[in-house]
N, C-alpha and C positions, 0 to 999 in steps of 0.2 A: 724248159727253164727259160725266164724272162729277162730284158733284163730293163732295169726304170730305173730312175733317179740316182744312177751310178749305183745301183746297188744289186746285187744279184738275189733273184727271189725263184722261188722252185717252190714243189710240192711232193711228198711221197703219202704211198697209200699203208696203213697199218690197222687191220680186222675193217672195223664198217669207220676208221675217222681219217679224213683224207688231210693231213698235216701241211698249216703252212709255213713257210720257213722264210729266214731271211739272213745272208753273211750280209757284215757292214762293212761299209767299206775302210781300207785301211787296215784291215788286221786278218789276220792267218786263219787259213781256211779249217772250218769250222768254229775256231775261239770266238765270234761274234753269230754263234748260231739262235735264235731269237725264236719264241715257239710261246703264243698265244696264251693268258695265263688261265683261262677257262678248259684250253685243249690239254694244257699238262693234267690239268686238275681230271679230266675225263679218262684220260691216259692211266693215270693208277687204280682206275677200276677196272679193268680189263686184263683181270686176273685169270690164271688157268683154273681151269672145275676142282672145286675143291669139296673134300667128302666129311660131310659132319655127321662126328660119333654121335652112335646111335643111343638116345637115353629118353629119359621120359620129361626131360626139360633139355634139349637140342637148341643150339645158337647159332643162328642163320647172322651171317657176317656182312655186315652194314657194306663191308667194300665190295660190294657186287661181284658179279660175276656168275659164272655157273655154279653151283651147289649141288649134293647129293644127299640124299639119308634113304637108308636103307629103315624101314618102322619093325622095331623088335616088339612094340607096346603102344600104348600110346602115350602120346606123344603134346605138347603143349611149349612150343619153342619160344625163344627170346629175339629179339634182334640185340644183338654184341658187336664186337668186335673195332673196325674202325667207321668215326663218326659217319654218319648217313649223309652225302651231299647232293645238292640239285644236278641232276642230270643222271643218277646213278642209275642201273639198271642192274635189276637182282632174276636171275631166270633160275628157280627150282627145278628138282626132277626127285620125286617124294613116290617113294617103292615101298609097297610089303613086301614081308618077306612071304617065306612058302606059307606059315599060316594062314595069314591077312586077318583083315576084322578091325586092325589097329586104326585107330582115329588119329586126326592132326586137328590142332586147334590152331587158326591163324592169330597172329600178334592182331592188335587194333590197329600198328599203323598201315596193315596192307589194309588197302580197301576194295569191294568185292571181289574177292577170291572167289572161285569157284568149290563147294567139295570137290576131293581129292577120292580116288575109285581105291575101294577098300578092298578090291577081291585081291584072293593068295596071288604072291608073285605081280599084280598090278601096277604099272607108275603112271604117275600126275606130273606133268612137264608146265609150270603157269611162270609167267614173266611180269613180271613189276618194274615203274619205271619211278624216279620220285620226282616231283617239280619244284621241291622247296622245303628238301633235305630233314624231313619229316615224316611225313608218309606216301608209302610208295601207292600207286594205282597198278591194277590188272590193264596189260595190256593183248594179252594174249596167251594161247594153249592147250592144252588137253583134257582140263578141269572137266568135270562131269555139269554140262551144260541142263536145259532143262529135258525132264524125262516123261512120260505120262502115257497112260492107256486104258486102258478098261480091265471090270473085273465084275464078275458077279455073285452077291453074296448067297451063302450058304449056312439056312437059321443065322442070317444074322453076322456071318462073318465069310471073310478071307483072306488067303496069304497067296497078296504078290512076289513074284520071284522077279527079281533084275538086279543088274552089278550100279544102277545107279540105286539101288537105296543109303542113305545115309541116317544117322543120328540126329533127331530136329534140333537147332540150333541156330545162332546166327546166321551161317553159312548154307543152312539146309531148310527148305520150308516146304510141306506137303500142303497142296492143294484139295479138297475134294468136295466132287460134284455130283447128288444124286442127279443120273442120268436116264434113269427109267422105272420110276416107282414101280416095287410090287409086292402085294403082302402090306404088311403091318409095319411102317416106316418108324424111322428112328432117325439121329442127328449120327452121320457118320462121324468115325472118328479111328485117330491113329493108335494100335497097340503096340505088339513086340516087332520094333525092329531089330533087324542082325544087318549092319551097315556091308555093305557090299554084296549083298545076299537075296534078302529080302524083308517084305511089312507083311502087317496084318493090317485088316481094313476091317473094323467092329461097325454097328449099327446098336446107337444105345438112348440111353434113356437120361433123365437126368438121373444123378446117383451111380453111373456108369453100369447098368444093369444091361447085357446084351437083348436085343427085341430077336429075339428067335422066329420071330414071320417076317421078317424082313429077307425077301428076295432079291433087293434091287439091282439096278446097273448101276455100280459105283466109278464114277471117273477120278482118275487121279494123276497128278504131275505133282511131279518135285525138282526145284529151284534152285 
């Protein structure tokens, strides 16, 4: 503790915001206590983990903090609760349950999310921060980064197995590379996925006709 201009000034620490303070002079200890009006404002998002009921339109709470939902179905959430402000910081932890398979669709004001790992029993731990109390940015987490490997087709087709497949969408985008022509080519292309699971990787035609000589080396990543 310091002390300047007749006035006594300190600091304490509370989770990651190191507070500063000030009594003025003349008046009783603590009644002139003085506390930055950006760090109060940071201070009421630093809420304890709170668990949002599980439903197929879920409300992830503008006052940040930690969040849970456990996915019964899928899922397509809102941002609610209280208004969104600069500085806020929202960190999810988004679980199947013992099924799995259930999807999350992000609001549009997160901006790149990561897919979220759809296998039974799996959690996605992502943090968002917002800079201008409108939408928030990824800053970090467990999100299912990118994936990619090889596979080689059989008449024309096959089924990749990994826990990073997902549902194509904004969040999810499959890349693919023929990587070693052979047989009777075709324009690969993405069939049935089972999100957390697995794809199919077709060779077809236009008209979506499978080319059954199609042996290739198909590469693929997903985003």
């Amino acid at each position: 503790m310091d002390i300047a201009d007749n006035n006594v000034v300190g600091s304490v620490t509370n989770n990651a915001f190191r507070i500063g303070f000030r009594f003025l002079q003349g008046t009783a200890a603590g009644a002139g206590l003085q506390m930055p009006t950006e760090i109060a404002n940071a201070l009421q998002y630093q809420t304890p983990a709170n668990v949002i009921a599980s439903s197929t339109t879920p409300t992830i709470l503008g006052n940040g903090g930690l969040q849970t939902n456990i996915l019964t179905a899928n899922a397509v959430p809102t941002l609610g609760g209280v208004a969104l402000q600069p500085g806020a910081i929202i960190s999810l932890n988004i679980c199947e349950n013992a099924t799995g398979g259930f999807t999350w669709t992000w609001p549009a004001a997160f901006l790149n999310p990561k897919p979220i790992n759809t296998a039974a029993s799996a959690c996605t731990f992502e943090t968002f921060q917002s800079s201008n109390g409108t939408t928030l940015s990824y800053i970090g987490g467990s999100g299912q980064s990118a994936a990619s490997g090889t596979a080689t087709l059989v008449a024309g087709t096959v089924t990749v197995s990994t826990p990073a497949s997902c549902t194509p969408g904004a969040t999810c985008n499959y890349q693919l590379t023929n990587c070693g022509p052979a047989g009777i080519t075709g324009t690969l292309s993405i069939g049935t996925v089972t999100a957390g699971t697995s794809f199919v990787i077709n060779s077809i035609v236009p008209g979506g006709t499978t080319v059954a000589l199609d042996t290739s080396l198909a590469c693929w990543k997903i985003n």
